[in-house]
C-alpha positions in Angstrom: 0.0 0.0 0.0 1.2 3.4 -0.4 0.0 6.6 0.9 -0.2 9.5 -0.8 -0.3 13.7 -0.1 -3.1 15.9 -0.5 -1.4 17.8 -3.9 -1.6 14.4 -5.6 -5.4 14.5 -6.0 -5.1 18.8 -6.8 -2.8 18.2 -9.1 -4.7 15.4 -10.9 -8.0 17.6 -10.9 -6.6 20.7 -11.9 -4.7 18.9 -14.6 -7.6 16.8 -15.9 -9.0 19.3 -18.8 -5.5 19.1 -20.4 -4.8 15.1 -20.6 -9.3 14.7 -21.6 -7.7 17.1 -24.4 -5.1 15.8 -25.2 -4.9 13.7 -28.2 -3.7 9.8 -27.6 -2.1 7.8 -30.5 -3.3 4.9 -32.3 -2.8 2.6 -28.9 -4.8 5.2 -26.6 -1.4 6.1 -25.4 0.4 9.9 -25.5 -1.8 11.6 -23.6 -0.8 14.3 -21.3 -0.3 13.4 -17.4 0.0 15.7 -14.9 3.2 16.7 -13.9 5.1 14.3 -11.4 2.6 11.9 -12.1 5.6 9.1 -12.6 6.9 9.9 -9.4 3.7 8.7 -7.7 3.4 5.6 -9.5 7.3 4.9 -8.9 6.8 5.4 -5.0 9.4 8.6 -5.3 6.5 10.9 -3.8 5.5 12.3 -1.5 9.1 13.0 -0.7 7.7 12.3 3.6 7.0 9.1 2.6 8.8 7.1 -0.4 8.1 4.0 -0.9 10.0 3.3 -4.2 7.5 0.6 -5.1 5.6 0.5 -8.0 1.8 1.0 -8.4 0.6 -2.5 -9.6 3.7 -4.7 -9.1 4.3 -3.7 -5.7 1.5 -1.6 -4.8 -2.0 -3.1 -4.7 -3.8 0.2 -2.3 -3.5 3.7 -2.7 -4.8 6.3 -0.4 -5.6 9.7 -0.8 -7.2 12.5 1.1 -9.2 15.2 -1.5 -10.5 18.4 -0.5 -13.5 19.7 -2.5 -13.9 23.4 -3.1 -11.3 24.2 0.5 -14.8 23.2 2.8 -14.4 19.1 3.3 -12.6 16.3 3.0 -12.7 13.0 1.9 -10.5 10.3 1.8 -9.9 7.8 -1.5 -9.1 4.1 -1.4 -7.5 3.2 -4.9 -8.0 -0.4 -5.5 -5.6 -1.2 -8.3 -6.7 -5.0 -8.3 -10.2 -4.8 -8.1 -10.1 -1.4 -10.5 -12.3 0.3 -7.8 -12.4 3.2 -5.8 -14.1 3.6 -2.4 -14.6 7.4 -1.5 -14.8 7.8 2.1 -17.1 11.0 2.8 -17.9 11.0 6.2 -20.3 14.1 5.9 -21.8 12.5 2.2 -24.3 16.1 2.4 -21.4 18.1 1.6 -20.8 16.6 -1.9 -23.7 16.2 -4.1 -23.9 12.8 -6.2 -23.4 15.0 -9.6 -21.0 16.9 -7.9 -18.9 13.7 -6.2 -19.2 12.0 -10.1 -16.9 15.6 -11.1 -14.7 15.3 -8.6 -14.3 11.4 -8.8 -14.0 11.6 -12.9 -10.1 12.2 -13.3 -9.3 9.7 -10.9 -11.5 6.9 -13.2 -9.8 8.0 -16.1 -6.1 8.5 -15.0 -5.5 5.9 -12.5 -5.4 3.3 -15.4 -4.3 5.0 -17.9 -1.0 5.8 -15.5 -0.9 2.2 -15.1 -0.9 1.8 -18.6 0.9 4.4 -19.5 4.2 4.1 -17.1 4.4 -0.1 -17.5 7.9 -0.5 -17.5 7.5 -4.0 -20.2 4.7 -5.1 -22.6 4.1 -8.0 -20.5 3.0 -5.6 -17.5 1.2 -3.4 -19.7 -0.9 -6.4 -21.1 -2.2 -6.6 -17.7 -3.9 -3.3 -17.4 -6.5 -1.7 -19.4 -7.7 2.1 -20.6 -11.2 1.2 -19.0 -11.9 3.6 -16.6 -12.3 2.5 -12.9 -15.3 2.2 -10.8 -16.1 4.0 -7.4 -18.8 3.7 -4.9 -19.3 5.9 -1.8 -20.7 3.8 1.2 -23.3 5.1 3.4 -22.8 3.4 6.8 -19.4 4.8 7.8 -19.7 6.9 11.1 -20.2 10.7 10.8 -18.3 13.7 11.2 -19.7 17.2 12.9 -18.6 20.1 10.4 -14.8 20.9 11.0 -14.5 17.7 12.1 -13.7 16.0 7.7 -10.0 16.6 7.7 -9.6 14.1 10.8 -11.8 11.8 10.1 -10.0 11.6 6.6 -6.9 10.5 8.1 -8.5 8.3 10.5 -10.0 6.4 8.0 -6.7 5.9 6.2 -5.5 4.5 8.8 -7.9 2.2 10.2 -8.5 0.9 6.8 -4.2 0.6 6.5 -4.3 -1.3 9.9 -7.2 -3.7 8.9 -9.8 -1.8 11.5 
């Protein structure tokens, strides 16, 4: 598993327009991907906590806190195997379902293609596909008062992490 910061998930949303624009070649490949984006999947960043593993060979579970519009967190559970994600929203008011689909969009769309993309042989790239991923946001986590997202966030990283 592998842990990431908070800038990973800015990054990638801010970023999106430019690799949806962005034109791939015959393979679906040569699109652009945000910047540093091969530094997460090598494990190089965030520079706190380097893994140097490799999403997909070494790394089956990514985590990632978001924040939406600077007013509430939630946390991401990248599921490379099952090509899920789990969005942990512990306050699920704050993000509409249209909304949450927005915000949860790039990571569908990038998360394979990175895999894809950064394979280091044919052999490991045979093993991933451009199909987007999948996400669900469960219901039946416990809440959070307002103010109370950002904790709750990390908390849920880590009890996840520890098997809790």
């Amino acid at each position: 598993m592998c842990f990431l910061d908070h800038l990973f998930a800015q990054q990638w949303r801010f970023n999106y327009k430019d690799f949806k624009d962005s034109e791939p070649d015959q393979n679906g490949l040569g699109r652009r991907l945000s910047g540093g984006a091969w530094n997460y999947y090598a494990g190089t960043t965030p520079s706190f906590c380097q893994s140097n593993k490799v999403w997909g060979m070494d790394i089956d579970d990514v985590y990632a806190p978001v924040n939406y519009n600077d007013t509430h967190w939630i946390t991401l559970w990248i599921s490379i195997p099952k090509r899920h994600i789990v969005v942990w929203d512990n306050i699920c008011s704050s993000i509409s379902p249209e909304d949450l689909d927005v915000v949860m969009e790039p990571f569908l769309y990038m998360v394979p293609y990175l895999l894809v993309e950064c394979a280091s042989s044919d052999e490991q790239r045979a093993q991933y596909s451009l199909e987007p991923f999948t996400y669900e946001r469960p219901t039946n986590i416990p809440p959070a008062r307002a103010g109370d997202c950002g904790v709750y966030t990390l908390k849920y990283i880590k009890c996840h992490a520890l098997g809790i």
